[in-house]
Backbone as numpy.savetxt, mean C-alpha at the origin, in Angstrom:
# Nx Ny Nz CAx CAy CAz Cx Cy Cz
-8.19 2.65 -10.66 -7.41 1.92 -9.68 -7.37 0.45 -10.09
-6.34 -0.20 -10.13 -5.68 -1.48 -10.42 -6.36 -2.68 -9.38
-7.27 -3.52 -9.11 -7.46 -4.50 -8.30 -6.65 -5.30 -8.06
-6.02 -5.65 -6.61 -5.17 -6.79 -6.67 -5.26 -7.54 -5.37
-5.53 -8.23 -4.84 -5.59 -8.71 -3.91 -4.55 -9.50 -3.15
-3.86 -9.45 -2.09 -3.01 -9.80 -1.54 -3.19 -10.70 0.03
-2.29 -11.45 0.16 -2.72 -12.15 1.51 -0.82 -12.00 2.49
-1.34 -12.15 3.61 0.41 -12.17 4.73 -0.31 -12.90 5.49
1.13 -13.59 6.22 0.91 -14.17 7.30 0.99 -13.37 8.59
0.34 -14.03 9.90 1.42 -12.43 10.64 2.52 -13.15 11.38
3.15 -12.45 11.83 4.72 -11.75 12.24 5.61 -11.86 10.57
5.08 -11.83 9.53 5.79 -12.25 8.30 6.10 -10.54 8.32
7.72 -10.25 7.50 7.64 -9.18 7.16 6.83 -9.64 5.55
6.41 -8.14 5.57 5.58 -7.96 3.93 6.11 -6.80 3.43
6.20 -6.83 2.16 6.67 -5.88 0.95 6.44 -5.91 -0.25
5.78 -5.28 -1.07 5.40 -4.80 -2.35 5.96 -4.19 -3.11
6.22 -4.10 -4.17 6.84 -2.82 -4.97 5.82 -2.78 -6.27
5.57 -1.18 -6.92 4.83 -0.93 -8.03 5.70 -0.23 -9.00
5.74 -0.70 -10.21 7.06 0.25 -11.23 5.83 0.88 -12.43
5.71 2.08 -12.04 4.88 3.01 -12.72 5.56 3.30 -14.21
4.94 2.39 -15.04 5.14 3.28 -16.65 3.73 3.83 -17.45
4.05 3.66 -18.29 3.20 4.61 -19.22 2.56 3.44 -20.42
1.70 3.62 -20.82 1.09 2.31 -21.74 2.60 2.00 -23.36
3.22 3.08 -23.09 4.18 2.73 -23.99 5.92 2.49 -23.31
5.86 2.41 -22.26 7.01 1.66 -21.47 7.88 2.99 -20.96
6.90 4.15 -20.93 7.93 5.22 -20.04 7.88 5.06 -18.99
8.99 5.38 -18.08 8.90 5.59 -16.81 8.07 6.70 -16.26
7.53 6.61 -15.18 6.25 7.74 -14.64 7.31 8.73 -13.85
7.56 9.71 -13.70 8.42 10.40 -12.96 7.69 11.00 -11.67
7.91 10.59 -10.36 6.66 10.54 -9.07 7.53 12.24 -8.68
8.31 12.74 -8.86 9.03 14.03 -8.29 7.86 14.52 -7.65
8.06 15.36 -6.57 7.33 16.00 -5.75 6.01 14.84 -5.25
5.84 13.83 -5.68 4.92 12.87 -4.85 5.24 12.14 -3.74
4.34 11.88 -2.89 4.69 10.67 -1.41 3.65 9.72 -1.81
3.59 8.79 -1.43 2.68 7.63 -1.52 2.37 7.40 -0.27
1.23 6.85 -0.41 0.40 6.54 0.90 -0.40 5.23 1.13
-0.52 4.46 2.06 -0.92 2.44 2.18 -1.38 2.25 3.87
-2.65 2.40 3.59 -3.55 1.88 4.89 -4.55 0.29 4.32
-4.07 -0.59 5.83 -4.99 -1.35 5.73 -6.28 -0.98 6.88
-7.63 -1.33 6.26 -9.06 -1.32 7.31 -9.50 -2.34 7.32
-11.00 -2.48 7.69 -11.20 -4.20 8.08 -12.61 -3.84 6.68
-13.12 -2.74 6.35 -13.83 -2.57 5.72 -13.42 -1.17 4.64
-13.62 -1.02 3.71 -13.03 0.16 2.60 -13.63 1.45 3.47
-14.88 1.34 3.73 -15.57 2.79 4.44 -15.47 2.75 6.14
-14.66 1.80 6.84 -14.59 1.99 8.23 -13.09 3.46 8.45
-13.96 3.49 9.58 -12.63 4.76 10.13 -11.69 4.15 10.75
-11.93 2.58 11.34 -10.90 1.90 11.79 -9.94 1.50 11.46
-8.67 1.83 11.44 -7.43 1.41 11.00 -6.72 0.43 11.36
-6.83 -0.69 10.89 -5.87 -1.87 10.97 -4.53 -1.75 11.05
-3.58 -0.88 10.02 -2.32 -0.28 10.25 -2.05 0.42 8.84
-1.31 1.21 8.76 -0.49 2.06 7.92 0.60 1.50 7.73
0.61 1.29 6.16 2.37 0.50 5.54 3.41 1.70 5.45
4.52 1.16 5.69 5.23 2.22 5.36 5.62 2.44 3.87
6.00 3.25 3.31 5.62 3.95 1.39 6.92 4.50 1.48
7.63 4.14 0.58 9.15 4.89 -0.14 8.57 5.26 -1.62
9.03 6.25 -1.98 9.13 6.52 -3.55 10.56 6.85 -4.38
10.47 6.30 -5.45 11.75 6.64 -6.41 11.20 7.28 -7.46
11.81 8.66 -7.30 10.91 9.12 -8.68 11.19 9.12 -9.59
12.60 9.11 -10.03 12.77 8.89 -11.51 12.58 7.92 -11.57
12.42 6.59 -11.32 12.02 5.31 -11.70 10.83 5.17 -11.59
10.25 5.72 -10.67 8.96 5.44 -10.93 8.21 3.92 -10.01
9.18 4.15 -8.69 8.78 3.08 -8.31 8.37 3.61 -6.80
7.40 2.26 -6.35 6.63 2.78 -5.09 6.80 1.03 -4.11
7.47 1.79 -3.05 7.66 0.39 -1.73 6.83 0.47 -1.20
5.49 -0.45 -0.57 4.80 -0.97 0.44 5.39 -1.45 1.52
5.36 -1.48 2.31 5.62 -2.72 3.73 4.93 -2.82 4.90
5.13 -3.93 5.35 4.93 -4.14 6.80 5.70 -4.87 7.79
6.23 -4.35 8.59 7.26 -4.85 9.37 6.77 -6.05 10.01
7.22 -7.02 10.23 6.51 -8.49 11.44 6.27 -8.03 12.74
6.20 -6.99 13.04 5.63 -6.82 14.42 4.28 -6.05 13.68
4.17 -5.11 12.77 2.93 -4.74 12.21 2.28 -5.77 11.81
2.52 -6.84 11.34 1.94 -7.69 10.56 0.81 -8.52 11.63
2.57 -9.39 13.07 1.49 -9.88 14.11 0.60 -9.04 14.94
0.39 -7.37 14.88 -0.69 -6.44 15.82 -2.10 -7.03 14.65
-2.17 -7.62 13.66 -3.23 -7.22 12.68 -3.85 -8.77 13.02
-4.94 -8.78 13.63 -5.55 -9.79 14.19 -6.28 -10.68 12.59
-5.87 -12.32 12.71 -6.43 -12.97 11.87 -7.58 -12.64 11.04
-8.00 -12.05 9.83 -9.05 -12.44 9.23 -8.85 -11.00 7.56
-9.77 -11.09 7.23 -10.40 -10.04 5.89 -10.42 -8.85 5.88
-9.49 -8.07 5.38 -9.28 -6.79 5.39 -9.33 -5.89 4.12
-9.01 -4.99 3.85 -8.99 -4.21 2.39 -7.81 -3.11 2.89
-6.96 -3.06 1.31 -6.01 -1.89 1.32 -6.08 -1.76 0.39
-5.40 0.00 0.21 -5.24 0.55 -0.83 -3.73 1.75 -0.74
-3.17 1.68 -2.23 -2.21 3.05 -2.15 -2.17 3.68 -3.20
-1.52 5.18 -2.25 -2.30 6.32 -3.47 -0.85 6.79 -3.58
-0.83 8.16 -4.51 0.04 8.93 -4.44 -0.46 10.12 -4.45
0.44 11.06 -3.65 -0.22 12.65 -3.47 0.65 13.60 -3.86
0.25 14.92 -3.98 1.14 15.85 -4.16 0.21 17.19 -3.63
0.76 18.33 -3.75 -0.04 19.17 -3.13 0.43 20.55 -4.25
-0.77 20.73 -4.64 -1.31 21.91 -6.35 -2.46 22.69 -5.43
-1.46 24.05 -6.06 -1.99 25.63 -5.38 -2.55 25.43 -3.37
-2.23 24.26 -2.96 -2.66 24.42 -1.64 -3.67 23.29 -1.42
-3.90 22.30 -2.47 -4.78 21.71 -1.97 -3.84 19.79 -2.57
-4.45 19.03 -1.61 -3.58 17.64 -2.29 -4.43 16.67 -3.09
-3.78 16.39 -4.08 -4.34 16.12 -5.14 -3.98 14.27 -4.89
-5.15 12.96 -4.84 -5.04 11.97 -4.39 -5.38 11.38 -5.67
-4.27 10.45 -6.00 -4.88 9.15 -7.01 -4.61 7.96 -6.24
-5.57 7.24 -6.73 -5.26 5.45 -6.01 -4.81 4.61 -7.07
-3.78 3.80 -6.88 -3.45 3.77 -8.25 -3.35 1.43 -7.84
-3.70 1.01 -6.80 -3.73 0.05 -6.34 -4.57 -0.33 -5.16
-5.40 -1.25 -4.64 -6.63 -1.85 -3.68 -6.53 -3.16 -4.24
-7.15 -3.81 -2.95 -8.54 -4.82 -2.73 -8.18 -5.58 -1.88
-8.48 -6.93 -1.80 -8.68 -7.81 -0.27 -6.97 -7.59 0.28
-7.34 -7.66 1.52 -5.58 -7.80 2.07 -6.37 -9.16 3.10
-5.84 -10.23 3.38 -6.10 -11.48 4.19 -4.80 -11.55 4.89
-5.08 -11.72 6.50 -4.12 -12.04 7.01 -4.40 -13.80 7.78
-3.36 -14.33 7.79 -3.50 -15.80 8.09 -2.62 -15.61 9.10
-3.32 -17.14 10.06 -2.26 -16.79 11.02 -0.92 -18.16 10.75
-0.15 -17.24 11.72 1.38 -18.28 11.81 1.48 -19.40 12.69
2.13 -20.13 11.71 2.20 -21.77 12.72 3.15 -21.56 13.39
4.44 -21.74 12.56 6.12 -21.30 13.08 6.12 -20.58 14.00
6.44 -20.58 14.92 6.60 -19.28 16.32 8.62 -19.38 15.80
């Protein structure tokens, strides 16, 4: 998994994008995958800060994060952690890679 650390303000909308290639510049083909993006206040809490919403393009190979500005202002000022995976589901069971994490910081907004 890729470390990256990210910060939002809240009521900011937020959005990410990841373009999956290959160490020699192929495109990753995500077919049959969904992606998945929770923020927590700690990596091992059960508490959920919020769930981003996740688009995938699979022949490109690309993966949308977001958070809408009303998700952003529910996520109370301070130090959080996220991560996103992609899944698929082989013979019945779903198969999880994380392919991105680490600090998510939310600051708060001056601008009303």
């Amino acid at each position: 998994m890729y470390l990256y650390d990210m910060e939002v303000h809240q009521f900011e909308t937020f959005s990410q994008q990841i373009n999956l290639v290959t160490i020699d510049g192929e495109v990753i083909n995500l077919q049959g995958k969904t992606a998945r993006a929770q923020v927590r206040p700690a990596p091992n809490s059960t508490t959920l800060a919020e769930t981003m919403s996740c688009s995938v393009t699979p022949g490109k190979g690309i993966i949308l994060f977001s958070l809408s500005s009303t998700q952003t202002g529910a996520i109370p000022v301070g130090d959080y952690f996220y991560d996103v995976c992609i899944e698929e589901t082989v013979g019945g069971s779903i198969i999880r890679k994380y392919l991105i994490g680490g600090k998510f910081k939310v600051r708060p907004s001056v601008t009303r």
